[in-house]
C-alpha positions as CSV (number, residue, x, y, z in Angstrom):
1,X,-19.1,12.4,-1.3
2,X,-19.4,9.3,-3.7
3,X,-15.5,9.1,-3.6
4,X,-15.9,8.7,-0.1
5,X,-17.9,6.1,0.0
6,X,-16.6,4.2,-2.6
7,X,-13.1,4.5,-0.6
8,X,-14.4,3.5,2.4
9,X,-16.0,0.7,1.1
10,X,-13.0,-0.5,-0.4
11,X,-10.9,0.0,2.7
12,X,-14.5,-1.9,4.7
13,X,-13.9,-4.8,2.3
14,X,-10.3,-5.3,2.9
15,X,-10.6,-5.2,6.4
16,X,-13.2,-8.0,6.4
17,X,-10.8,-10.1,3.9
18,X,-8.0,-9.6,6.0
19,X,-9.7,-10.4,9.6
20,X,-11.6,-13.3,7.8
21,X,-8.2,-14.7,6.3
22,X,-6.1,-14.3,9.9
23,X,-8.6,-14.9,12.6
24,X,-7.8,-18.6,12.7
25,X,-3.9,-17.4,13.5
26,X,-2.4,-17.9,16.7
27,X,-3.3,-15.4,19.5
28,X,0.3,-14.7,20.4
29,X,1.4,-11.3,21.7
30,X,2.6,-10.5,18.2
31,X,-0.7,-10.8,17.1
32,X,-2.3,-9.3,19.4
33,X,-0.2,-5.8,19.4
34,X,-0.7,-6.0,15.8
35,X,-4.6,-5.6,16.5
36,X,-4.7,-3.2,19.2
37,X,-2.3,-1.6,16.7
38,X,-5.0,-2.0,13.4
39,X,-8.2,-1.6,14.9
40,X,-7.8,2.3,16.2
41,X,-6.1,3.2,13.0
42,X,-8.8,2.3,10.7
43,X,-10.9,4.2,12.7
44,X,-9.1,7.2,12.6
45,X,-8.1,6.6,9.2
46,X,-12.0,6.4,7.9
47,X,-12.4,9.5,10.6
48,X,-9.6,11.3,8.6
49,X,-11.0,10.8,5.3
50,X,-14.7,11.7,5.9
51,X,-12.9,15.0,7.5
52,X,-11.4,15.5,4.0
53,X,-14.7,15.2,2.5
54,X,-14.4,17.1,-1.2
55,X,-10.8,18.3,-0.8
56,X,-9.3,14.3,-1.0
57,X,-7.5,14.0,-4.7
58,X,-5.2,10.9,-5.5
59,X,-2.9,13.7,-7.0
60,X,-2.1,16.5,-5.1
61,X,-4.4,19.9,-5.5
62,X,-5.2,22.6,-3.1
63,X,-9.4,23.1,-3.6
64,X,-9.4,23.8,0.0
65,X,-7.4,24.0,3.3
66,X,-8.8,21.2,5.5
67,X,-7.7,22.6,8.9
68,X,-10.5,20.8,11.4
69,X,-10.5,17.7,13.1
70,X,-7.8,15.2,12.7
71,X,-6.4,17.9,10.7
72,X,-5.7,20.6,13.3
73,X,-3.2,18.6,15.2
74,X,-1.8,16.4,11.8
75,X,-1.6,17.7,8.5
76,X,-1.4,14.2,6.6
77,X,-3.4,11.9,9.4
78,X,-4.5,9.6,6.1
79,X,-0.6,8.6,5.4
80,X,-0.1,8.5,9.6
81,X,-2.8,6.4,10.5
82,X,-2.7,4.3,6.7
83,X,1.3,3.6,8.0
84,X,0.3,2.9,11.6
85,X,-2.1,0.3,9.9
86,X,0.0,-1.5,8.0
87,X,2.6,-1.7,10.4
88,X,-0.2,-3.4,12.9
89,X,-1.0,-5.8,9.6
90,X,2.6,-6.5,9.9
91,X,2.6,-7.5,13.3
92,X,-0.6,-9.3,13.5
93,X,-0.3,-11.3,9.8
94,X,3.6,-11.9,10.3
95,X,4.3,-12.4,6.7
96,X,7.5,-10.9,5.5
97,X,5.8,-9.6,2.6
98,X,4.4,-7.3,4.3
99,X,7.2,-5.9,5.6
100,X,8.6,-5.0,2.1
101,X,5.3,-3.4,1.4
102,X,5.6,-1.1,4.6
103,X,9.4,-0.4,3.4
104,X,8.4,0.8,0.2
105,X,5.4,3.0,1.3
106,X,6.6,5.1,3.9
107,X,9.4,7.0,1.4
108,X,6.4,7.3,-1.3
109,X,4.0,8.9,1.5
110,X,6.7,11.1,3.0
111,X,7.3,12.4,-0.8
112,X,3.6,12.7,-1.1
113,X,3.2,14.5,1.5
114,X,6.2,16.4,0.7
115,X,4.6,17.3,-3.4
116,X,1.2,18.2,-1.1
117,X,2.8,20.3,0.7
118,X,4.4,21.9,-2.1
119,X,1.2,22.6,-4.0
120,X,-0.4,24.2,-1.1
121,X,1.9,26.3,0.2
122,X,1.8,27.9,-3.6
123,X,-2.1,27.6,-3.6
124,X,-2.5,28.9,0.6
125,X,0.9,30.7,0.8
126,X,1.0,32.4,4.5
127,X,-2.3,30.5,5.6
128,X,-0.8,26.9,4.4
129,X,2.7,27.8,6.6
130,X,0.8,28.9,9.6
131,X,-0.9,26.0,9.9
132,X,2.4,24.2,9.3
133,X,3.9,25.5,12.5
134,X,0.7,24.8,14.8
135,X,0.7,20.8,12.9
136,X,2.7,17.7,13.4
137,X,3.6,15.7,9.9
């Protein structure tokens, strides 16, 4: 649970960095679509991770099949909804730098997700690919 926290926290603090650096930008529709893009994947992003709870790891290891909550319609809704949010950043900052960002983490998640997959389909076997079939990404 301290892990949690101590995630969420740190995801809390960028947040408020990156809506106190931008707020002065220009409400445009950019902009705009970038927040109604950032704001609901946050959420579901903290929602996701708190639905995790003990099985989260940085690398991948199957303690536990997590198959409740976000997790019964999306096996990996931390890399969905992390994407989805830096995407909206995209929109609503504008910077190009962000943009490479975004292109280089969407191959690393999909081969996360990917080496995740791998270790618990050994871990879970039949369990893990049931699941699979009923679960988007």
């Amino acid at each position: 649970m301290k892990t949690n926290l101590i995630t969420l926290f740190v995801v809390l603090i960028g947040f408020i960095c990156l809506v106190w650096q931008t707020w002065t930008l220009p409400w445009n529709p950019m902009h705009i679509a970038g927040v109604a893009i950032v704001i609901p994947s946050v959420l579901l992003l903290v929602v996701a991770r708190l639905q995790l709870g003990r099985a989260f790891s940085v690398q991948a290891r199957a303690t536990q099949l997590v198959t409740a909550g976000l997790y019964a319609r999306i096996r990996n809704p931390i890399y969905v909804f992390g994407g989805l949010t830096l995407a909206g950043v995209c929109l609503w900052v504008g910077h190009p730098l962000f943009l490479l960002v975004f292109a280089v983490l969407i191959p690393m998640q999909i081969g996360r997700a990917r080496k995740e997959a791998q270790v618990l389909r050994e871990r879970f076997g039949a369990a893990y690919d049931e699941y699979r079939s009923k679960t988007w990404f």
